[in-house]
C-alpha positions as CSV (number, residue, x, y, z in Angstrom):
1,X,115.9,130.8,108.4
2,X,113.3,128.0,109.3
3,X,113.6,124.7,109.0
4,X,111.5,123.3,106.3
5,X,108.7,120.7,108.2
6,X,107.6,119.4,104.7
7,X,107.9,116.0,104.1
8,X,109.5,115.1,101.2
9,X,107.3,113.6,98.3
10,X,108.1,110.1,97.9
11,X,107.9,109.5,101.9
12,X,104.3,109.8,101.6
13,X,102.2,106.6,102.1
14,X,98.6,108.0,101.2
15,X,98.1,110.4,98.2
16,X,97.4,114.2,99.3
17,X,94.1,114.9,98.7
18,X,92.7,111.4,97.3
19,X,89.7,110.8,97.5
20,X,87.0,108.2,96.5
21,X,88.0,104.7,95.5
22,X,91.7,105.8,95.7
23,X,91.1,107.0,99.4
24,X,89.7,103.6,100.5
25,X,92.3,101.3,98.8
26,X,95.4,103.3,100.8
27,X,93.7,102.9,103.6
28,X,92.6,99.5,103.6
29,X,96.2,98.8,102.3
30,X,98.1,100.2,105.3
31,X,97.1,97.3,107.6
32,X,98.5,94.5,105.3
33,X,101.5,96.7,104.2
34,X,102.4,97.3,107.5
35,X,102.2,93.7,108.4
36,X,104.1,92.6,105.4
37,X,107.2,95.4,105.9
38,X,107.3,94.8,109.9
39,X,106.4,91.6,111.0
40,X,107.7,89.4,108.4
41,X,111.5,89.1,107.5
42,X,112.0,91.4,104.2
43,X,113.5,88.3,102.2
44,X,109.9,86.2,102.4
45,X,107.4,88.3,99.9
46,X,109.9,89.1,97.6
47,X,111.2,85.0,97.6
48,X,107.2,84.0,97.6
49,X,106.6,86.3,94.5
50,X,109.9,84.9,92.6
51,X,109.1,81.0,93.5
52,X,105.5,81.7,92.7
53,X,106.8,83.5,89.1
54,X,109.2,81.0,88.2
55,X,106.0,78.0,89.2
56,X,104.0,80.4,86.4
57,X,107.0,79.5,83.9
58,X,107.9,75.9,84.8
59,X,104.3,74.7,85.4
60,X,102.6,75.0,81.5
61,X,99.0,73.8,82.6
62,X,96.1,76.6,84.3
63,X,98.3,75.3,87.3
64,X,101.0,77.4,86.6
65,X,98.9,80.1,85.7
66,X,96.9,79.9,89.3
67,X,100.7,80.1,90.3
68,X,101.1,83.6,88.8
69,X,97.9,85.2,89.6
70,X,99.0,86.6,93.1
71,X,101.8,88.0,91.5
72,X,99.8,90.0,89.0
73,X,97.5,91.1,92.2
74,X,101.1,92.2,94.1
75,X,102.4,93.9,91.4
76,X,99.1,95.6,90.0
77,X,98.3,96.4,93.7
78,X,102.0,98.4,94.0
79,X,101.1,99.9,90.4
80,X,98.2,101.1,91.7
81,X,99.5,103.0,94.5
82,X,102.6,104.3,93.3
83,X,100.9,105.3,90.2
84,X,100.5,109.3,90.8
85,X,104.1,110.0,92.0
86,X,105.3,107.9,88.9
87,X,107.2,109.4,85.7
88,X,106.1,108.7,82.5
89,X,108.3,106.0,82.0
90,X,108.0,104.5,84.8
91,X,104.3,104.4,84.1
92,X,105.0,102.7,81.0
93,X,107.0,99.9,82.8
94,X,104.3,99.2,85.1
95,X,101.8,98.8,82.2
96,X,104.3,96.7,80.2
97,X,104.7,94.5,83.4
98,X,101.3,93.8,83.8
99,X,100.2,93.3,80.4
100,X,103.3,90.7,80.4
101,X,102.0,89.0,83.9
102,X,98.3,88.7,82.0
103,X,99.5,87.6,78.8
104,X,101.7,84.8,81.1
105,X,98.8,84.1,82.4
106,X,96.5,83.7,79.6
107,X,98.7,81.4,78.3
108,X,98.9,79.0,80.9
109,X,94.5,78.5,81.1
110,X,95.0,78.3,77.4
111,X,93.7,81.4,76.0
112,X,96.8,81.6,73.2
């Protein structure tokens, strides 16, 4: 019997046969996501997006909501790529996420 050589499907950084705007946003994102998983200590994005987060709910002026808005880009960038491999439901978390992190948002410049 031969060993299988496939790798399995959630090892896979880029999409299999993406192309377009998909293509070029895995690409350009395997530089900084390299960067961030091997030359900075794992604790330091996940602390930066949780003190920026809890900024966003402590701080109730547009300041706050500046505070948030790399969040949003963090997490909407990670929806984004993960988004074909994901289930249903984990589809509908992502959404729910972000249309919490904009509604955060929109709160602090004033929009509600």
């Amino acid at each position: 019997m031969a060993p299988d050589n496939k790798q399995p499907q959630g090892e896979r950084f880029f999409t299999p046969g993406a192309t377009g705007f998909r293509k070029a946003v895995e690409r350009r994102s395997a530089v900084p996501m390299t960067f961030l998983f091997t030359q900075v200590p794992r604790w330091v994005a996940p602390a930066l997006l949780v003190i920026l987060l809890l900024a966003g709910f402590a701080v109730t002026n547009p300041l706050g909501g500046v505070a948030v808005l790399p969040v949003l880009a963090f997490v909407g960038w990670l929806a984004y790529l993960s988004w074909p491999s994901l289930s249903v439901s984990g589809k509908v978390l992502r959404v729910a996420m972000l249309t919490f992190l904009v509604l955060l948002v929109a709160t602090r410049f004033g929009a509600f």
